[in-house]
N, C-alpha and C positions, 0 to 999 in steps of 0.2 A: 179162722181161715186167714193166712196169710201170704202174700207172694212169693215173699224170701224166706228160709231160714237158715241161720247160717249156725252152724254147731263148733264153737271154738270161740273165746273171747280177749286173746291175743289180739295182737299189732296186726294179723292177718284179715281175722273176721273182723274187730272196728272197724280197720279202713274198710272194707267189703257193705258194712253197713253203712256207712255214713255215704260213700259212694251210690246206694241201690235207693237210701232215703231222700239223697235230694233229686234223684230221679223220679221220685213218687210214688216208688211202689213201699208196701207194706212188711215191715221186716221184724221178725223177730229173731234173736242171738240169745243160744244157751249155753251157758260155762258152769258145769259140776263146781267148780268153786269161787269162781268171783270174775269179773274183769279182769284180766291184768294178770294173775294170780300165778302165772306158771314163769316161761322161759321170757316173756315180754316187761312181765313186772321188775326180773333182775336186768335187764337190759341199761347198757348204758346210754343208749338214743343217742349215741353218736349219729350226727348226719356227717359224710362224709364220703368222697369215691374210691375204689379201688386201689393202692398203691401196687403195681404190680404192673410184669409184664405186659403188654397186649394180648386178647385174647376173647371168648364171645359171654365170659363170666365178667371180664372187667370191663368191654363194652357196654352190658345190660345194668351191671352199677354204676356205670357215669353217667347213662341216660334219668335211672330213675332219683340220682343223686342230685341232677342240675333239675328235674321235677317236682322231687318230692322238696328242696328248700323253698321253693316258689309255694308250693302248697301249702307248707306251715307258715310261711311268714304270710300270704294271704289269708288264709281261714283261721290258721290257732296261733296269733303272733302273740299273745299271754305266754303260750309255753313254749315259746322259741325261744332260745339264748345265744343269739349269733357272738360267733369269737372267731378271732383267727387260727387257724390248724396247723400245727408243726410235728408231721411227718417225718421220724428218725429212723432210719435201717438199724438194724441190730447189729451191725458195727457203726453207727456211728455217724452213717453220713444225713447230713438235713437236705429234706426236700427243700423247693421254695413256699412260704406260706402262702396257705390258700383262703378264702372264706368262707368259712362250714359254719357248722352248730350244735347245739345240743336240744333235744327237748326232755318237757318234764314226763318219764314213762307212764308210769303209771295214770295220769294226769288225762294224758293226751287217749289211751286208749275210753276212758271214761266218756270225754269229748265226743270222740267219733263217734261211739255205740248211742250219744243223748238221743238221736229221734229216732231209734229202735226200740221194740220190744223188748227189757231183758228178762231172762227167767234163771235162778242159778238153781240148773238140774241137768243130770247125765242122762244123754241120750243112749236107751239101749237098746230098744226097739225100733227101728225103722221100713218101714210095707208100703210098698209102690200100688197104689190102687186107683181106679177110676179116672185116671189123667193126673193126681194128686199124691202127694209124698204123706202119710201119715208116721207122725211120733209119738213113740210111748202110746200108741191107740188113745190118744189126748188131744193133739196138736196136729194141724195140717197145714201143708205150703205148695204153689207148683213145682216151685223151684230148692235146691238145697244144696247148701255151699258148706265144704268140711274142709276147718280150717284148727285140727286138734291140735298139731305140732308133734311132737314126735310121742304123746301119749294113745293110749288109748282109741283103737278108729273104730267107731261103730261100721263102716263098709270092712268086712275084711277081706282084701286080695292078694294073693301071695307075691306078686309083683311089686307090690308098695312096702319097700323098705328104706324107712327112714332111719338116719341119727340123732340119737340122742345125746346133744352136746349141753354137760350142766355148765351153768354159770353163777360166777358169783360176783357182785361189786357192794363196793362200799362207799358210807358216806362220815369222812371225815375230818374234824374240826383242827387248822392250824396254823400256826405264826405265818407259814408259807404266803407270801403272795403271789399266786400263778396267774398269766395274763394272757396266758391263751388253751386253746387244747392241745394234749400234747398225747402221740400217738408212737409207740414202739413197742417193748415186751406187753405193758399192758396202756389202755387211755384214762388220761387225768386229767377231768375238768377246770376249766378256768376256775378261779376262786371266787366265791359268793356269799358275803356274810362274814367269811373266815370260814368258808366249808367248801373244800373238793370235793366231787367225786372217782373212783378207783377203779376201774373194771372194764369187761368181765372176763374172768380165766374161760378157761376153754377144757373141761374136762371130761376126754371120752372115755376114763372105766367108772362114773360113780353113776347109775342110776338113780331114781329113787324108786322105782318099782320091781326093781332084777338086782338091788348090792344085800349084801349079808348086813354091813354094818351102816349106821348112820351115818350124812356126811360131815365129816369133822371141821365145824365152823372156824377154830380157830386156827386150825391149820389153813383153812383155807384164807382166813384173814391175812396172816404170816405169807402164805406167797405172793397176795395181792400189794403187800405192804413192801414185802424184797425187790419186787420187781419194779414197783414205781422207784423205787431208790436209787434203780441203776441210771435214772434217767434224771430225775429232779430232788432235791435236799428239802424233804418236806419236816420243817421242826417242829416239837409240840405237839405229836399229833394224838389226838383221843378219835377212837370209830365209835361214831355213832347211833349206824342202824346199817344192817345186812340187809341185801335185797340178792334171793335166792331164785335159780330154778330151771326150767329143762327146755334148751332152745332146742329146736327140728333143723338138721341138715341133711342133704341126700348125699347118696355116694357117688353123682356126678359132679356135683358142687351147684349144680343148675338147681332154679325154683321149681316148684313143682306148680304147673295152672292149668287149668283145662280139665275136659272131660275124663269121669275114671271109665277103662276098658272090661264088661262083663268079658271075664276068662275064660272062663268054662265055655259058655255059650258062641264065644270066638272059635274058641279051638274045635268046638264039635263041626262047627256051619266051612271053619273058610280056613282051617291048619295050614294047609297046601301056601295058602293068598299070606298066610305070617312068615313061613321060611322060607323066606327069601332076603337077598343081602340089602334090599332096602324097602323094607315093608312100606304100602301105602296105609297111612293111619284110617282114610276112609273106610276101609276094607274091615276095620273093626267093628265089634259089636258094642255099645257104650250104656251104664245106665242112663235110663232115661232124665232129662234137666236134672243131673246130680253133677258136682264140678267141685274141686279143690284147690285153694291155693295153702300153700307148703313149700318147708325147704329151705327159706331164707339164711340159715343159716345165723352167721353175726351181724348180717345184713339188715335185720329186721325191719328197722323204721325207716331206712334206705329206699326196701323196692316197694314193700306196703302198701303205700300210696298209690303206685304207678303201676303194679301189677292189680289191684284192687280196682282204678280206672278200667284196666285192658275189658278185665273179667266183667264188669256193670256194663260194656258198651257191646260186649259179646251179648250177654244175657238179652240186654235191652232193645241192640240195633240190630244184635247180628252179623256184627263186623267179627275178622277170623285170629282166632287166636293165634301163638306162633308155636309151629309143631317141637321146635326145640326146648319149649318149655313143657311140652305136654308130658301126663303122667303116662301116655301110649307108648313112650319111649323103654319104658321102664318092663311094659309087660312084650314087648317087641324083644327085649334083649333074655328076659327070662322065656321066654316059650324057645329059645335059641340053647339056653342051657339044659332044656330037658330032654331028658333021655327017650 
């Protein structure tokens, strides 16, 4: 029996766990294949804010960007690599540098998850019974936080459509001496050792559970490699080690947090109370203590942290989440598209 459990073992569910653990409650995180293993483990862990117009997607990354640095360098300053950040437009023009960082991916999500339970198993069963979440008729929680990414959702609602944006970076060895992060077609880590990091491409036709063919490594090395070039003259260079895999974006560019909306049982109770031009989300039906964060897109280790707070002080205190982020928006807009 446990408080939490959170089914995902991405940048999403760590922070969610490390967050619920030093609250005190009891947490177990299950990931079909490892830690890290999916879109978070290719992650470049750039810490960094939005370069972009104004607006309520670059609002919410410059809040959890000036949070989540205070974060790492307070609690995991082992895997923090503060550098200065140089921001190029893709013609050309330099921001002014700022003070960002990088951390170590894979590394860090291990960190978060240390005083949870981990189990590495596919949840496919899940039954709401007696006030208690049971999984796989094994495992119980009151609580359960789905945090897959853009694989796989044991809740299925046909409102919840996410992207699947793959990634790829690389790590490699060269004469180059770079001396800060530098950020335009793609981001190249300050130098360490005599080893950058490259990444990650952004590519939405290659699945890995929906393409015909496998994804083509060295091709993908080859754009990683062109693009850095248009930016900085890296000599000598040998890759390596690839670090692969499928980040979660949604089609508003928004995170996904908050409670998921039962459909069916909406539509049958209160259809009238949804269509309308601005639905009250109370009015929905919700499962019971089941909640998701999602969606971060290349944000990942950005809002992580600071969405991962929001959702522990929800669960814990009670305090209210923000309906802009909630996943009710999502089924609000689909019961509007049907017929």
């Amino acid at each position: 029996m446990y408080d939490v459990a959170i089914i995902g073992a991405g940048i999403n569910g760590s922070s969610v766990a490390y967050e619920l653990t030093e609250a005190g409650l009891s947490v177990v995180v299950f990931d079909k294949d490892g830690i890290a293993s999916g879109g978070s483990g290719a992650a470049g862990a750039f810490i960094s804010p939005k370069f972009s117009k104004s607006g309520e997607l670059k609002a919410l990354i410059d809040k959890a960007f000036i949070y989540s640095m205070k974060f790492y360098e307070e609690n995991f300053p082992h895997l923090l690599t503060k550098a200065p950040l140089q921001h190029i437009t893709h013609e050309g023009e330099k921001f002014p540098l700022i003070d960002a960082g990088i951390v170590s991916a894979s590394a860090m999500c291990h960190a978060l998850c240390s005083g949870a339970k981990y189990k590495q198993e596919e949840i496919s069963d899940l039954v709401y019974e007696d006030d208690y979440w049971v999984l796989n008729e094994t495992y119980s929680a009151k609580y359960i936080v789905i945090a897959t990414g853009a694989y796989k959702h044991v809740i299925r609602e046909p409102y919840i459509q996410l992207r699947g944006v793959w990634g790829h970076r690389i790590d490699v060895k060269t004469s180059t001496i770079n001396d800060k992060s530098l950020h335009q077609f793609v981001s190249i880590s300050p130098s360490k050792d005599g080893i950058v990091a490259i990444g990650a491409t952004h590519n939405l036709d290659y699945h890995p559970q929906t393409s015909n063919k496998p994804y083509d490594i060295e091709q993908g090395r080859a754009e990683l490699l062109e693009k850095a070039a248009r930016t900085i003259e890296l000599k000598d260079v040998e890759v390596l080690k690839d670090y692969m895999g499928l980040r979660s974006g949604s089609f508003d560019y928004m995170p996904l947090l908050g409670r998921l909306v039962l459909s069916q049982a909406t539509l049958e109770c209160c259809e009238r109370k949804v269509k309308v031009k601005k639905p009250d989300f109370e009015n929905f039906l919700y499962y019971p203590n089941l909640f998701m964060i999602n969606g971060n897109g290349g944000y990942g280790f950005v809002l992580a942290p600071y969405l991962a707070k929001k959702l522990c002080q929800h669960i814990v205190k009670g305090t209210q989440l923000d309906n802009a982020l909630s996943p009710a928006r999502f089924f609000a807009r689909w019961v509007k598209r049907r017929k």
